[in-house]
NUVOVEX-548406 format. One record per residue: residue number from 1; y, x, z of N, C-alpha, C, O in turn. Coordinates in steps of 0.1 Angstrom, whole numbers, plus 2048, in hexadecimal, padded with zeros to 3 digits. Each point is the difference from the previous one (the first is absolute). Example, Ala and Ser with C-alpha at 12.3 -4.5 7.8 and 13.67 -1.06 7.14 Angstrom:
<rs>
(1, (7C7, 884, 84E), (80C, 7F7, 800), (80C, 809, 800), (800, 80A, 807))
(2, (80B, 7F2, 7F2), (80B, 809, 800), (80B, 7F8, 808), (80B, 805, 801))
</rs>
This chain:
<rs>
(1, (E89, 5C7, 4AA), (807, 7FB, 7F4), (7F8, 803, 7F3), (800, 7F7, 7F8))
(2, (7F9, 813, 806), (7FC, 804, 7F9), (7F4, 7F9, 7FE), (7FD, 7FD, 7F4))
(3, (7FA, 7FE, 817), (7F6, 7F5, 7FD), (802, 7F4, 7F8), (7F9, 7FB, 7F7))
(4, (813, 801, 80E), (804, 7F4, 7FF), (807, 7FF, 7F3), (805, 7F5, 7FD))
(5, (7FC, 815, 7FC), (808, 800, 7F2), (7F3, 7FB, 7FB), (7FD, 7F5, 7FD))
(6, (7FB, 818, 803), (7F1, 7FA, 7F9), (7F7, 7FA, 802), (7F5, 802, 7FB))
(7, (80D, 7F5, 80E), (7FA, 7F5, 800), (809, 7F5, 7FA), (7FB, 7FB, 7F5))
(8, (80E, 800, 80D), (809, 7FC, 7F3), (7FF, 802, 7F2), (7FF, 7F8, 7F7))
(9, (801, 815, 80A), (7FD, 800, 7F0), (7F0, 7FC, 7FC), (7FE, 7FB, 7F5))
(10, (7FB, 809, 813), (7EE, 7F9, 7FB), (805, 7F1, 7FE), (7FD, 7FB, 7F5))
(11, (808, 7FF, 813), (802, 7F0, 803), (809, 7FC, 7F4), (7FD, 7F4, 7FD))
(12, (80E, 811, 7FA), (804, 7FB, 7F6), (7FB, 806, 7F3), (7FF, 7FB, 7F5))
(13, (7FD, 810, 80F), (7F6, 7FE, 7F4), (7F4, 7FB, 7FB), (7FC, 7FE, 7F5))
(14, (800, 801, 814), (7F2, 7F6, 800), (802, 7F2, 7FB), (7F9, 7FB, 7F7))
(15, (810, 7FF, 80D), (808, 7F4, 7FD), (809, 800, 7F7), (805, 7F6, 7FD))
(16, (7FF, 817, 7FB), (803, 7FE, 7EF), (7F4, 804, 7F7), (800, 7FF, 7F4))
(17, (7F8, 805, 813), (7F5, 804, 7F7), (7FA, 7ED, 7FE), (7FC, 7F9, 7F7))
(18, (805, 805, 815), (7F5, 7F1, 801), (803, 7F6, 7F8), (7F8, 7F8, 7FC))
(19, (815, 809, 801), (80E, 7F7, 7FA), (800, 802, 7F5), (805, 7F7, 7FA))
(20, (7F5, 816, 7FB), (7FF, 802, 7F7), (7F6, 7FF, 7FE), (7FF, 7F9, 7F6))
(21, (7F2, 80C, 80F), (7F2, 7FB, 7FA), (804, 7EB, 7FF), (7FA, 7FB, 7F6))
(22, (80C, 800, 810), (7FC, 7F1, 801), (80B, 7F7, 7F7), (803, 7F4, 800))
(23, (801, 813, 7FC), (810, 7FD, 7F5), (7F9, 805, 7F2), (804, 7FE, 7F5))
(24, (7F1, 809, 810), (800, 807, 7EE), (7F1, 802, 7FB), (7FB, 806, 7F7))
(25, (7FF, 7EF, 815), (7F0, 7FB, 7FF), (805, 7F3, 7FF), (7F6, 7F9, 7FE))
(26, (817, 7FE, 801), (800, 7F4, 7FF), (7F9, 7F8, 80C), (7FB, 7F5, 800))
(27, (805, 811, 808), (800, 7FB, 810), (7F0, 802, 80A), (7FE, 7FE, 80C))
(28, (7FA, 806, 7E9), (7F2, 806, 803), (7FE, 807, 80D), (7F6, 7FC, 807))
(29, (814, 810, 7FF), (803, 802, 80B), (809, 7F5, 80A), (80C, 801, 801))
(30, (7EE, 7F7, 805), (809, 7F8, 806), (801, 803, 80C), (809, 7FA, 806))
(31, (7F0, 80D, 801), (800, 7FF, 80B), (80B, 80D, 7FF), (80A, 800, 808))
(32, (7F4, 808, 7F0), (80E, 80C, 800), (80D, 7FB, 7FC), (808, 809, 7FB))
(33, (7FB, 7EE, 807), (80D, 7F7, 7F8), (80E, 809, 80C), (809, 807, 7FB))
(34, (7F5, 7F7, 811), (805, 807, 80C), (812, 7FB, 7FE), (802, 7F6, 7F9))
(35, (807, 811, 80B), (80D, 800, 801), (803, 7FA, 7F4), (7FE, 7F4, 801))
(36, (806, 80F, 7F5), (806, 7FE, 7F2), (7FA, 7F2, 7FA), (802, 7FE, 7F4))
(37, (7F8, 7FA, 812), (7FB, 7F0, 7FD), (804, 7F9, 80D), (801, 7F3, 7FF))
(38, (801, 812, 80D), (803, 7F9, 80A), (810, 7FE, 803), (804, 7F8, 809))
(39, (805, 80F, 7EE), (80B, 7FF, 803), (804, 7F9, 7F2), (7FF, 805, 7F4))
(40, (806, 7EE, 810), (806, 7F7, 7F5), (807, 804, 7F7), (7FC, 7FE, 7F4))
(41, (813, 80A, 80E), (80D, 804, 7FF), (7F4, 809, 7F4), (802, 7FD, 7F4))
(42, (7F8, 809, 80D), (7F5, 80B, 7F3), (7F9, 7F9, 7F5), (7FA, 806, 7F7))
(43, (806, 7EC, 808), (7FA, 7F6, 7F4), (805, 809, 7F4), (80C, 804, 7FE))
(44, (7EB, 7FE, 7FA), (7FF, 806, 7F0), (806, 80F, 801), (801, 805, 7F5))
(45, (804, 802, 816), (803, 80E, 801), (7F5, 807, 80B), (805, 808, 808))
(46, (7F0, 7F5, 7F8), (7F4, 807, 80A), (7FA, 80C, 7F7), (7FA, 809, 806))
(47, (808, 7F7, 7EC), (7FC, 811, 7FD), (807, 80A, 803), (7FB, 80B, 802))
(48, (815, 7F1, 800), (809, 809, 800), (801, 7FD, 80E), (805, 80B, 804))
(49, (7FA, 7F0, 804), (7FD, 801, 80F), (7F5, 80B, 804), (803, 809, 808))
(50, (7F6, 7F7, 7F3), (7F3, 808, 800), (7FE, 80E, 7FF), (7FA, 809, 806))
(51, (810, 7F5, 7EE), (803, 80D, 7FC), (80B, 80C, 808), (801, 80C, 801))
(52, (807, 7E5, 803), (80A, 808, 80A), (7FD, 805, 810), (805, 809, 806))
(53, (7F2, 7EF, 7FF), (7F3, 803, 80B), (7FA, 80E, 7FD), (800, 808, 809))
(54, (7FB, 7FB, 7ED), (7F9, 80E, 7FA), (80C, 807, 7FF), (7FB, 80A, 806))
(55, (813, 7FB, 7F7), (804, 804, 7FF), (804, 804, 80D), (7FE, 80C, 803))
(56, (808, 7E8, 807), (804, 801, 80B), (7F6, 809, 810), (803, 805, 80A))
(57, (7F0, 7F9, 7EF), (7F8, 805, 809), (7FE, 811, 7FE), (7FF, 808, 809))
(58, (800, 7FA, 7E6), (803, 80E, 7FC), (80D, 80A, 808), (7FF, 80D, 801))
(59, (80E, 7EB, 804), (807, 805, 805), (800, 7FD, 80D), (80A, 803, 807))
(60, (7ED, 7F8, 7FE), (801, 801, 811), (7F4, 80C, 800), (801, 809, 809))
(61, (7F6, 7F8, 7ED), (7F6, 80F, 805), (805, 80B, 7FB), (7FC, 80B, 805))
(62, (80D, 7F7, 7F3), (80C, 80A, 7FB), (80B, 7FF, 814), (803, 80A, 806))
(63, (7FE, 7EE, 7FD), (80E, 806, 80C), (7F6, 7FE, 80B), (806, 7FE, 80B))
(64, (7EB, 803, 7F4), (7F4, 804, 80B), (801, 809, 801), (804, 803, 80C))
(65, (7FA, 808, 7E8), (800, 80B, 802), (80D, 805, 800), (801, 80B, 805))
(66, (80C, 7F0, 7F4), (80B, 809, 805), (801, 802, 810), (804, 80B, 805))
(67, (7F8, 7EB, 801), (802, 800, 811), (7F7, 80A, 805), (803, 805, 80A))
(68, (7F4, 7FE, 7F1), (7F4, 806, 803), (805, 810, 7FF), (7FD, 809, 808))
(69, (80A, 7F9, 7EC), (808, 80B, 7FE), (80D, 805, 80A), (802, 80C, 803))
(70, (804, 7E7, 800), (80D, 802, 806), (7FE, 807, 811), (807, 808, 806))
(71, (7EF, 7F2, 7FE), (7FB, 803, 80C), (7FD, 80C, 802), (801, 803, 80C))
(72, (7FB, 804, 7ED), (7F9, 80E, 800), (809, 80A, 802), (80B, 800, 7FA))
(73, (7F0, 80B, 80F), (80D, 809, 804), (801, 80D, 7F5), (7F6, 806, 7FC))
(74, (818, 7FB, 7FF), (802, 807, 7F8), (7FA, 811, 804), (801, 809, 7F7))
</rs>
């Protein structure tokens, strides 16, 4: 479980980081466009997609390590 949180979290953060270098280079990074340009329903809200990706990945490596904690014998 604990792999697989943080690998998730590398994976959306990389892709709110990608989403914000190419939104805020004016599309310079294109090949980093990733999630937040492929999903329609996100037209004119991809910074705050982005941002919520970076957020969202920050708390999957936050409950990495709570698991990592919980497991441990008191």
């Amino acid at each position: 479980m604990k792999t697989f949180l943080g690998f998730l979290g590398f994976v959306l953060f990389t892709q709110g980081i990608g989403g914000l270098a190419y939104e805020l280079t004016d599309g310079r990074f294109h090949l980093w466009a990733g999630l937040t340009h492929k999903a329609g329903f996100l037209h004119g809200y991809e910074i705050y997609a982005s941002i919520g990706l970076i957020v969202l990945s920050v708390a999957l490596f936050a409950a990495r390590e709570s698991v990592n904690r919980s497991r441990s014998p008191s």
